[in-house]
BABA-242032 format. One record per residue: residue in one letter; x, y, z of N, C-alpha, C in turn. Coordinates in pm, 1 decimal. Each point is the difference from the previous one (the first is absolute). Layout:
# BABA-242032
node residu: A	nx: X	ny: Y	nz: Z	cax: X	cay: Y	caz: Z	cx: X	cy: Y	cz: Z
...
//
This chain:
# BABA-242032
node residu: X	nx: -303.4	ny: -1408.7	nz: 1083.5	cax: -119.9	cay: 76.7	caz: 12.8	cx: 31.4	cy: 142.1	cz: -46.9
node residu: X	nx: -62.8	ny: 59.2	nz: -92.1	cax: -45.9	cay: 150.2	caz: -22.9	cx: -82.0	cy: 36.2	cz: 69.3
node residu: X	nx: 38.6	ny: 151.7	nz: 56.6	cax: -84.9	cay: 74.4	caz: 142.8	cx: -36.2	cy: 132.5	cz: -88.5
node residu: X	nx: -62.1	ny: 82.7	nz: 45.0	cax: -13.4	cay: 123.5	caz: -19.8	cx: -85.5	cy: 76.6	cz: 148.1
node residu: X	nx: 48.1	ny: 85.8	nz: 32.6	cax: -7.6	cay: 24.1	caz: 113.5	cx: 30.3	cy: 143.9	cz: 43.3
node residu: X	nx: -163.0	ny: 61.8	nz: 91.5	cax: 28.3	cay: 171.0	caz: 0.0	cx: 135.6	cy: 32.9	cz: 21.4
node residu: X	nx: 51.4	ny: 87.6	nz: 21.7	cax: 155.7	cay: 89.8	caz: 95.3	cx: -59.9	cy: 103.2	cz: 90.4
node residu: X	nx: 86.5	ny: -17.4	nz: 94.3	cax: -1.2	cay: 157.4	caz: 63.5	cx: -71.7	cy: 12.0	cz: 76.2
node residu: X	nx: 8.6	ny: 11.8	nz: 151.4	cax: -106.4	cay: -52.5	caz: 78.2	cx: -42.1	cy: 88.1	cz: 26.6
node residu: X	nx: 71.9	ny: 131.1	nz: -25.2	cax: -65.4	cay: 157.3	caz: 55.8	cx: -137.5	cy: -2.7	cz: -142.8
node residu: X	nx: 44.4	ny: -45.8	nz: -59.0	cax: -165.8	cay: 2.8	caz: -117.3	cx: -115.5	cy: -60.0	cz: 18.9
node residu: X	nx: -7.9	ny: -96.0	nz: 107.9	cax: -115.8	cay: -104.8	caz: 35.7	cx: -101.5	cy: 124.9	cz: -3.4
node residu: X	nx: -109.5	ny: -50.2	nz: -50.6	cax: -149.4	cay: 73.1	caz: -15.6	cx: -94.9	cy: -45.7	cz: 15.0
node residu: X	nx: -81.0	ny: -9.9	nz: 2.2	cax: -196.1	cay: -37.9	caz: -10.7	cx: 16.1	cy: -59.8	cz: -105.4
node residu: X	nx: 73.2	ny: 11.6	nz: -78.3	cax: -16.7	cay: -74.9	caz: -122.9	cx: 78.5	cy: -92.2	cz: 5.8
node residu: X	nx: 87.0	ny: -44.2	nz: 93.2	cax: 86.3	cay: -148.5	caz: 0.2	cx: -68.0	cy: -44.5	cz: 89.2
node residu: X	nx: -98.4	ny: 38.2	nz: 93.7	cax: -85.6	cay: -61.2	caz: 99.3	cx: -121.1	cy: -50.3	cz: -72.4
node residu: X	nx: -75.4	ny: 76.4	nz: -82.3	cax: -91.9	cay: -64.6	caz: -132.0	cx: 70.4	cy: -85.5	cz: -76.4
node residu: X	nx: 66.7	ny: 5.6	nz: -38.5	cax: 103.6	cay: -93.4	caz: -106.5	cx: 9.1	cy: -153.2	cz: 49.4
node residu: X	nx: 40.6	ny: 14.7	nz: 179.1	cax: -2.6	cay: -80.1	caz: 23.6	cx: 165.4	cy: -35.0	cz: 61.1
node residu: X	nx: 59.7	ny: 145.5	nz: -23.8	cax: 148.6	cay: -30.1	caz: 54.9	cx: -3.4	cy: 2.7	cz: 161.4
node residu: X	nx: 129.0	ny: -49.5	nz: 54.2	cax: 35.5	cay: 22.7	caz: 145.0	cx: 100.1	cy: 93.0	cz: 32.3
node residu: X	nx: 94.4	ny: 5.8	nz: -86.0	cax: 96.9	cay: 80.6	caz: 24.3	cx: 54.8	cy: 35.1	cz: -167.6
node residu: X	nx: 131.4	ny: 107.4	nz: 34.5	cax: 56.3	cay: -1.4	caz: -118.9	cx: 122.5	cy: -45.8	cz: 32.5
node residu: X	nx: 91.2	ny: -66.7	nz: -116.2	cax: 128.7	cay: -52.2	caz: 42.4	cx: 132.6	cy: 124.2	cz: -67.7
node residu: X	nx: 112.2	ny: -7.9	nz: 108.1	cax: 95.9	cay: 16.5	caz: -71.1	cx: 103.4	cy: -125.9	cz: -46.5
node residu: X	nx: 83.0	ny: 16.1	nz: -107.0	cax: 44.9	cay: -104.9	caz: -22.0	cx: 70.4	cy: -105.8	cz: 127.3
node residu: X	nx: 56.8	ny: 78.2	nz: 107.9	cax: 32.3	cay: -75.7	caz: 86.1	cx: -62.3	cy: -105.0	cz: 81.9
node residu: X	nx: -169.7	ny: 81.7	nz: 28.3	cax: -72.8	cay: -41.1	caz: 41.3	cx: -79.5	cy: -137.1	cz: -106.6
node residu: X	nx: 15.5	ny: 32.6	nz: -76.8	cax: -78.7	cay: -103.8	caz: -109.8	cx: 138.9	cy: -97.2	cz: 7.4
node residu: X	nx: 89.0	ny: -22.4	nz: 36.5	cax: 115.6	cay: -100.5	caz: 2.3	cx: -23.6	cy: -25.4	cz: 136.4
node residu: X	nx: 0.7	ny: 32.6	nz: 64.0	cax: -44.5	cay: -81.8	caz: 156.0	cx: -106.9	cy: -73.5	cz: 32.2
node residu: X	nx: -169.8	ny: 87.8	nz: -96.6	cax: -104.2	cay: -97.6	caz: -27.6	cx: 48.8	cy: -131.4	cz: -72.2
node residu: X	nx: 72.3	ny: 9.8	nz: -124.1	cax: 11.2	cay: -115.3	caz: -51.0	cx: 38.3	cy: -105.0	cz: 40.5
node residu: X	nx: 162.9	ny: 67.5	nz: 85.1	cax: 82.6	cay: -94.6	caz: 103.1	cx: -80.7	cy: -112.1	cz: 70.2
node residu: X	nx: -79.9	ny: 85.5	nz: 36.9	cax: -71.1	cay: -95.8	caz: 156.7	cx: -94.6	cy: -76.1	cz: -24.5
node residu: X	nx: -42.0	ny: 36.2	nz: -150.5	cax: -109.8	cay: -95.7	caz: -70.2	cx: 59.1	cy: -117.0	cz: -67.7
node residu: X	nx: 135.7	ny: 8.8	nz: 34.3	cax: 48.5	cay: -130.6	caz: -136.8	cx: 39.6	cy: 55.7	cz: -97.0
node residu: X	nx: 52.9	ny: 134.6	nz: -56.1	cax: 2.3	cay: 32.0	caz: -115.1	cx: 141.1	cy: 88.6	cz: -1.2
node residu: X	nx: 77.0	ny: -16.9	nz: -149.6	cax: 143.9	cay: 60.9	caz: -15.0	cx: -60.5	cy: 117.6	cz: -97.5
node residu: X	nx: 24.2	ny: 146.0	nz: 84.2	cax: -21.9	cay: 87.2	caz: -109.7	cx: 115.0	cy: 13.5	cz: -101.2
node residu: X	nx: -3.2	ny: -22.0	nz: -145.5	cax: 120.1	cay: -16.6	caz: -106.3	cx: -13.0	cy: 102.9	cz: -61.1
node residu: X	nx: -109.5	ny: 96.2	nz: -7.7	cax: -4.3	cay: 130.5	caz: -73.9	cx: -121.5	cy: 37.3	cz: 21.2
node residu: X	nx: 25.9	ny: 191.9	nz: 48.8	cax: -83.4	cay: 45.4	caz: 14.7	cx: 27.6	cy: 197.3	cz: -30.8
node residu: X	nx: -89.1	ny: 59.5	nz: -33.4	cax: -19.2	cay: 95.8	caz: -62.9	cx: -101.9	cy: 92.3	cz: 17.0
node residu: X	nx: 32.0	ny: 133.0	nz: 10.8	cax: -87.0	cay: 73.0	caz: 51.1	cx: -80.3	cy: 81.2	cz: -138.9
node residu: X	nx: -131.8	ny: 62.5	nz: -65.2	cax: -79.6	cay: 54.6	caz: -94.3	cx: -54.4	cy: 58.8	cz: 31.0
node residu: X	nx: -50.6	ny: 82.4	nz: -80.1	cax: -92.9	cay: 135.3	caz: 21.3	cx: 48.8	cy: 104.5	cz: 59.4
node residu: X	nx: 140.8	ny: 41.9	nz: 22.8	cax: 79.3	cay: 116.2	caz: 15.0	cx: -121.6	cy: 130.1	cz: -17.1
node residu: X	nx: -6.6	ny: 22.2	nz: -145.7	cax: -82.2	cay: 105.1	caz: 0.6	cx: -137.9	cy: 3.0	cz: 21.7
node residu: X	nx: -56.2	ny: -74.8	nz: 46.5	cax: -130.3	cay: -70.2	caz: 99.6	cx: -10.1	cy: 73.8	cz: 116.4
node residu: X	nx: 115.5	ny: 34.5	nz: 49.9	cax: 57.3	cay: 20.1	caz: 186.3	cx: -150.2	cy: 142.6	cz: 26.3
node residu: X	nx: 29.5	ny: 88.4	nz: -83.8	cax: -77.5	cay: 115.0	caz: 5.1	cx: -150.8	cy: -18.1	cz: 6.5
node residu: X	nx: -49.3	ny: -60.4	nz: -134.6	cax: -137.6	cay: -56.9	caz: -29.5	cx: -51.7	cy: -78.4	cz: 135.8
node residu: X	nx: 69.1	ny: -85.2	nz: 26.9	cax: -48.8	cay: -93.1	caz: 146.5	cx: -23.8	cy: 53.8	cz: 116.3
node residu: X	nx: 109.0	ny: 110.2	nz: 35.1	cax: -45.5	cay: 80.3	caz: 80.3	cx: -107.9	cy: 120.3	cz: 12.5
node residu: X	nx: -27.3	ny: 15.5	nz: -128.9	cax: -112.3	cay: 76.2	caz: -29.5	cx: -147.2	cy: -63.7	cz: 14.2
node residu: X	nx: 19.9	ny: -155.6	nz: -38.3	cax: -162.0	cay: -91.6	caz: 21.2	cx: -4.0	cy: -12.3	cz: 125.6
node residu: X	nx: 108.5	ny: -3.4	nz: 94.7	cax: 1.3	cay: -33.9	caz: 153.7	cx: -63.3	cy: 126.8	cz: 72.7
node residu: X	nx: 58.1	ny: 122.7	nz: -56.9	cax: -88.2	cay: 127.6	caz: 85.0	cx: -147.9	cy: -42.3	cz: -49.0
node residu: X	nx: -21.5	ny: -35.0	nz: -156.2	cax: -158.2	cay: 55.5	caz: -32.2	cx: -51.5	cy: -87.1	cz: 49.3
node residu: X	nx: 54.8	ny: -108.8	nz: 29.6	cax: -84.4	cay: -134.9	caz: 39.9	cx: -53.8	cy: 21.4	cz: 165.7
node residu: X	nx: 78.9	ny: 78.2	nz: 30.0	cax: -42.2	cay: -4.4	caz: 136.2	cx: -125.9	cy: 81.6	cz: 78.1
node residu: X	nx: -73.3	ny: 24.9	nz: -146.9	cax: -96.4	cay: 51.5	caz: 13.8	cx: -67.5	cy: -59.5	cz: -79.2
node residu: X	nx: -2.5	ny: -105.8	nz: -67.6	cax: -101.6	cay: -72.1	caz: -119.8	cx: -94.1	cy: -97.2	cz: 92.1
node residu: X	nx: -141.6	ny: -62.5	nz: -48.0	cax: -58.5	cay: -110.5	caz: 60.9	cx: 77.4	cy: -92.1	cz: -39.9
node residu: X	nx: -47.8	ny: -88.0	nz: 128.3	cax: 67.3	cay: -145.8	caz: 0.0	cx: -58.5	cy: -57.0	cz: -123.2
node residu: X	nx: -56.8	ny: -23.1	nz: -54.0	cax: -50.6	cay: -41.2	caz: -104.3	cx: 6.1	cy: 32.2	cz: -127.1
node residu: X	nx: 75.9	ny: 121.9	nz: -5.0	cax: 124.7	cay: 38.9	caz: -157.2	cx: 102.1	cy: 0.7	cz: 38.2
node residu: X	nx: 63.2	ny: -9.1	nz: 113.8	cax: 132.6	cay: -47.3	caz: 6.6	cx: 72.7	cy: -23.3	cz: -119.2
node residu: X	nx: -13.5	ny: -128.0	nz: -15.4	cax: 62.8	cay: -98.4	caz: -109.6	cx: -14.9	cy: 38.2	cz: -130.6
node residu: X	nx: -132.7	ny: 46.5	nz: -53.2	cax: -20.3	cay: 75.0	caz: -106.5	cx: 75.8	cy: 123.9	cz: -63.7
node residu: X	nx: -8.3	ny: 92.5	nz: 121.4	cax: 67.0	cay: 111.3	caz: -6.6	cx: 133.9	cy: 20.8	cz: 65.7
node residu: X	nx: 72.8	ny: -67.8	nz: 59.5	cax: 131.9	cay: -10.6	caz: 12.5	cx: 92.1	cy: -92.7	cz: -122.7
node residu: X	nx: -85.1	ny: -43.5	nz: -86.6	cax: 82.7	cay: -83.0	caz: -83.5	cx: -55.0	cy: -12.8	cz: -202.9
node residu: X	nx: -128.5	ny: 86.3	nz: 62.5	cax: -24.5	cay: 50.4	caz: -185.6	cx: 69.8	cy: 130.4	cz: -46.2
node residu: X	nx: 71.0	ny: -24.8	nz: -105.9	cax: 4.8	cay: 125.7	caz: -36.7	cx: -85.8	cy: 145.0	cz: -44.5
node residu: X	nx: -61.5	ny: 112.7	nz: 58.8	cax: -75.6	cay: 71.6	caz: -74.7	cx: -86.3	cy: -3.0	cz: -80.0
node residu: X	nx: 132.2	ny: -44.2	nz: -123.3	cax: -96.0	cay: 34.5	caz: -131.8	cx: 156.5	cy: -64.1	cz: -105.4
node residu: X	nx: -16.2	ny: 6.5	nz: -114.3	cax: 98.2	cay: -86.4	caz: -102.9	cx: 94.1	cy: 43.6	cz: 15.1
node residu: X	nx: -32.4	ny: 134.7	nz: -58.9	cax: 99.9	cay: 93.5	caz: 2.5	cx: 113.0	cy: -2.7	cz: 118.7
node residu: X	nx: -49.0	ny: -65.5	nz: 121.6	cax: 111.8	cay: 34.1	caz: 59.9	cx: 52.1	cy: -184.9	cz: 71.1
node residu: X	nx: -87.5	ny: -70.9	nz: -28.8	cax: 53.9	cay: -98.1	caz: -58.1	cx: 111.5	cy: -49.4	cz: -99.6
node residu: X	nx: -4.1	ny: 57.5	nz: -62.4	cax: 141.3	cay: 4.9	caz: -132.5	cx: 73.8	cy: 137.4	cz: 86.0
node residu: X	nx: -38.8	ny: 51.1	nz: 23.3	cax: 148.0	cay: 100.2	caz: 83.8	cx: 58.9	cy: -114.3	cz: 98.0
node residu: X	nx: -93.4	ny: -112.7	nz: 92.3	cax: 79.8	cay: -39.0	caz: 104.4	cx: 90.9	cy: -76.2	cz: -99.0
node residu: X	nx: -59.7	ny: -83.9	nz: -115.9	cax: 91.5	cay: -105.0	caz: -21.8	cx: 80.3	cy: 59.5	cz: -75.6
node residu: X	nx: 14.3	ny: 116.5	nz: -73.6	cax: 94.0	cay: 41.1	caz: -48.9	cx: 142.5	cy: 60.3	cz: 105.3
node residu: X	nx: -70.7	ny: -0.8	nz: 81.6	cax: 108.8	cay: 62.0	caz: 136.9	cx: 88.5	cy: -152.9	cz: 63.3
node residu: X	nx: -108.2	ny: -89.6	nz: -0.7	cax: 79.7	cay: -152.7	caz: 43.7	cx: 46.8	cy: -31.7	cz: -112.6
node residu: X	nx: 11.3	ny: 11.7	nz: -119.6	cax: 115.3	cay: -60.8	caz: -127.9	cx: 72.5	cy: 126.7	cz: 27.8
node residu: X	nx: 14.7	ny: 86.6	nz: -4.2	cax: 120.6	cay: 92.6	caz: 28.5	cx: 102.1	cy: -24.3	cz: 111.7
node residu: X	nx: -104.3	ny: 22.4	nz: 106.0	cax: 94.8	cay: -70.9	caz: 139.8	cx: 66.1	cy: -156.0	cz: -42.5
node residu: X	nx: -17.3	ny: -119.5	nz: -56.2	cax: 88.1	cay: -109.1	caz: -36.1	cx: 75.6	cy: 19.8	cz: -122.4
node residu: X	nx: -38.0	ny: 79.5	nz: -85.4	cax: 118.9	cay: 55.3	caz: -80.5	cx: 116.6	cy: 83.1	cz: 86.1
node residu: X	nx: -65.3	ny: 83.3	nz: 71.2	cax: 162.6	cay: 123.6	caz: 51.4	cx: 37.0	cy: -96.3	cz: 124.2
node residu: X	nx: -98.5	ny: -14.2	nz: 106.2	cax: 54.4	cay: -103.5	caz: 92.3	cx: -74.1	cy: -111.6	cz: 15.8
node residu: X	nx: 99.0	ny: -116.6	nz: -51.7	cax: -76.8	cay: -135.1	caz: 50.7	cx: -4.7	cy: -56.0	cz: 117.1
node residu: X	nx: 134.9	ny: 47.7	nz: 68.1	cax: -37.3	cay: -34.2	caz: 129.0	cx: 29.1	cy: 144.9	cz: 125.7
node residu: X	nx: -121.1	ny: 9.9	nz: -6.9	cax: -0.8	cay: 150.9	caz: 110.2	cx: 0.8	cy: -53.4	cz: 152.2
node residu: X	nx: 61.0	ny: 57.2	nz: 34.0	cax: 61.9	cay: 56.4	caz: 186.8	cx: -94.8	cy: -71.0	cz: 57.0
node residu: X	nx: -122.5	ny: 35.1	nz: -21.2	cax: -173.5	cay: -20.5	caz: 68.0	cx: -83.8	cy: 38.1	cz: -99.4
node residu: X	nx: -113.7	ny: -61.4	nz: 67.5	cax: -139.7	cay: -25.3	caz: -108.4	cx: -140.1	cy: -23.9	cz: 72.9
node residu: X	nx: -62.3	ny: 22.8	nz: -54.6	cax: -163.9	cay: -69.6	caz: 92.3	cx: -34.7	cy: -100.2	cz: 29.2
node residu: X	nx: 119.0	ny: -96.8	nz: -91.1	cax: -29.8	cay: -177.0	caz: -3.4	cx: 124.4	cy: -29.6	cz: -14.6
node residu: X	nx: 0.4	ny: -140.7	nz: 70.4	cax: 114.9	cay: -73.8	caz: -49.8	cx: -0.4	cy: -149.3	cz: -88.7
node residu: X	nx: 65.7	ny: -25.2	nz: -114.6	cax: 7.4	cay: -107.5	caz: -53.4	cx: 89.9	cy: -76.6	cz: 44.7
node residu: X	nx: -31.3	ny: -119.7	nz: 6.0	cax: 87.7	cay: -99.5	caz: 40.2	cx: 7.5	cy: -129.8	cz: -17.1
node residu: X	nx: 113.2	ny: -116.4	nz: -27.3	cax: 13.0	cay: -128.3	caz: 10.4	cx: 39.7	cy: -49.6	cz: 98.2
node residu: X	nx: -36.9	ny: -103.2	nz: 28.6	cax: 20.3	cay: -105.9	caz: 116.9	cx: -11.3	cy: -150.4	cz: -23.8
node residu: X	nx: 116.1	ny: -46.9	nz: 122.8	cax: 16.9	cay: -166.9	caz: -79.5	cx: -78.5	cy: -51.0	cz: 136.2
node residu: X	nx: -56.9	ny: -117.9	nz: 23.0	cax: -16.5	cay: -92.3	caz: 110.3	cx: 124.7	cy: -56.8	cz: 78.4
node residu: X	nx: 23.3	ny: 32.6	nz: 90.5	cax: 144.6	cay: -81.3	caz: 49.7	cx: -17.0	cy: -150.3	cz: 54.1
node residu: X	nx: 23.3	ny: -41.6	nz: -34.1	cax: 15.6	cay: -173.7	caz: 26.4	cx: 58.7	cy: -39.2	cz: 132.2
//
Protein backbone atom coordinates (compact mmCIF):
# COMPACT_ATOMS: atom_id res chain seq x y z
CA UNK A 1 0.00 0.00 0.00
CA UNK A 2 1.03 3.72 -0.83
CA UNK A 3 -0.14 6.25 2.00
CA UNK A 4 0.21 9.85 1.97
CA UNK A 5 -0.55 11.33 5.06
CA UNK A 6 -0.67 14.98 6.99
CA UNK A 7 2.58 15.36 9.70
CA UNK A 8 2.78 17.14 12.69
CA UNK A 9 0.17 17.14 15.03
CA UNK A 10 0.91 20.62 16.41
CA UNK A 11 -0.46 21.65 12.65
CA UNK A 12 -3.98 20.00 12.89
CA UNK A 13 -6.43 22.86 11.67
CA UNK A 14 -10.04 23.46 10.53
CA UNK A 15 -8.79 22.47 7.55
CA UNK A 16 -7.84 18.75 8.42
CA UNK A 17 -11.23 18.75 10.22
CA UNK A 18 -12.94 19.92 6.70
CA UNK A 19 -10.65 17.70 4.83
CA UNK A 20 -11.81 15.18 6.76
CA UNK A 21 -8.55 14.32 8.79
CA UNK A 22 -8.42 12.98 12.51
CA UNK A 23 -5.16 13.51 13.44
CA UNK A 24 -1.71 14.18 12.08
CA UNK A 25 0.91 11.39 12.17
CA UNK A 26 4.45 11.30 13.10
CA UNK A 27 6.37 8.68 11.53
CA UNK A 28 6.36 6.68 14.68
CA UNK A 29 2.95 7.08 15.14
CA UNK A 30 1.98 6.15 11.52
CA UNK A 31 4.13 2.73 12.29
CA UNK A 32 2.09 1.84 15.25
CA UNK A 33 -1.23 2.70 13.19
CA UNK A 34 -0.02 0.36 10.64
CA UNK A 35 1.27 -2.27 13.18
CA UNK A 36 -2.06 -2.82 14.73
CA UNK A 37 -3.86 -2.76 11.46
CA UNK A 38 -1.94 -5.66 9.91
CA UNK A 39 0.54 -3.65 8.21
CA UNK A 40 4.72 -3.64 7.94
CA UNK A 41 5.78 -0.05 7.52
CA UNK A 42 8.93 -0.72 4.77
CA UNK A 43 9.38 2.97 3.93
CA UNK A 44 8.43 6.06 4.94
CA UNK A 45 9.31 9.75 4.43
CA UNK A 46 8.65 12.98 5.51
CA UNK A 47 7.74 16.33 2.46
CA UNK A 48 7.00 19.66 2.38
CA UNK A 49 9.92 20.86 4.64
CA UNK A 50 9.46 24.25 3.23
CA UNK A 51 5.56 24.00 3.59
CA UNK A 52 6.24 24.06 7.63
CA UNK A 53 5.82 28.05 7.49
CA UNK A 54 2.92 28.36 4.80
CA UNK A 55 0.75 25.73 6.96
CA UNK A 56 1.14 27.49 9.84
CA UNK A 57 0.15 30.59 8.36
CA UNK A 58 -3.43 28.90 6.81
CA UNK A 59 -3.91 27.53 10.44
CA UNK A 60 -3.82 31.19 12.09
CA UNK A 61 -5.99 32.60 8.97
CA UNK A 62 -8.20 29.75 9.03
CA UNK A 63 -9.14 30.23 12.32
CA UNK A 64 -11.04 32.91 11.44
CA UNK A 65 -12.45 31.78 7.91
CA UNK A 66 -16.29 30.34 7.45
CA UNK A 67 -16.81 26.87 7.71
CA UNK A 68 -17.74 26.80 4.35
CA UNK A 69 -14.31 28.13 2.67
CA UNK A 70 -12.39 26.24 4.79
CA UNK A 71 -11.33 23.82 2.20
CA UNK A 72 -11.31 26.32 -0.54
CA UNK A 73 -9.21 28.71 1.10
CA UNK A 74 -6.87 26.67 3.12
CA UNK A 75 -5.83 24.72 0.08
CA UNK A 76 -6.16 27.10 -3.19
CA UNK A 77 -3.47 28.89 -4.00
CA UNK A 78 -4.15 32.84 -4.32
CA UNK A 79 -3.51 33.37 -7.60
CA UNK A 80 -0.80 31.56 -10.35
CA UNK A 81 1.66 33.45 -9.64
CA UNK A 82 2.10 32.05 -6.46
CA UNK A 83 1.14 28.78 -7.45
CA UNK A 84 4.36 28.31 -9.52
CA UNK A 85 6.29 29.96 -6.52
CA UNK A 86 4.82 26.97 -4.32
CA UNK A 87 5.81 24.39 -6.87
CA UNK A 88 8.86 25.89 -7.68
CA UNK A 89 9.77 25.85 -3.89
CA UNK A 90 8.63 21.88 -3.73
CA UNK A 91 11.10 20.95 -6.84
CA UNK A 92 13.77 22.84 -5.05
CA UNK A 93 13.15 21.33 -1.66
CA UNK A 94 13.54 17.48 -3.52
CA UNK A 95 16.39 18.66 -5.42
CA UNK A 96 18.54 20.17 -2.19
CA UNK A 97 16.69 17.82 0.27
CA UNK A 98 14.98 14.70 -0.64
CA UNK A 99 14.60 13.53 2.43
CA UNK A 100 14.03 16.36 5.09
CA UNK A 101 14.07 15.92 9.04
CA UNK A 102 10.09 16.80 8.85
CA UNK A 103 7.43 17.88 6.54
CA UNK A 104 3.59 18.52 6.44
CA UNK A 105 3.05 15.00 5.04
CA UNK A 106 4.34 11.82 5.11
CA UNK A 107 4.90 9.32 2.20
CA UNK A 108 4.91 5.93 2.68
CA UNK A 109 4.96 2.05 1.78
CA UNK A 110 3.49 -0.73 3.46
CA UNK A 111 3.29 -4.54 3.05
CA UNK A 112 0.18 -6.69 4.51
CA UNK A 113 1.68 -9.09 7.05
CA UNK A 114 0.51 -12.56 6.62
Amino acid sequence: MILNVPAVQSLYSRYDEAAGHVKRYSMSVLNDELSGSGFRLLKGSYWGFTMLPIVLVRKAVLAFTKRENIVSRGFQPPSKIADLLLRALMHTENLILPRPPWGTSIIAVAQRVD
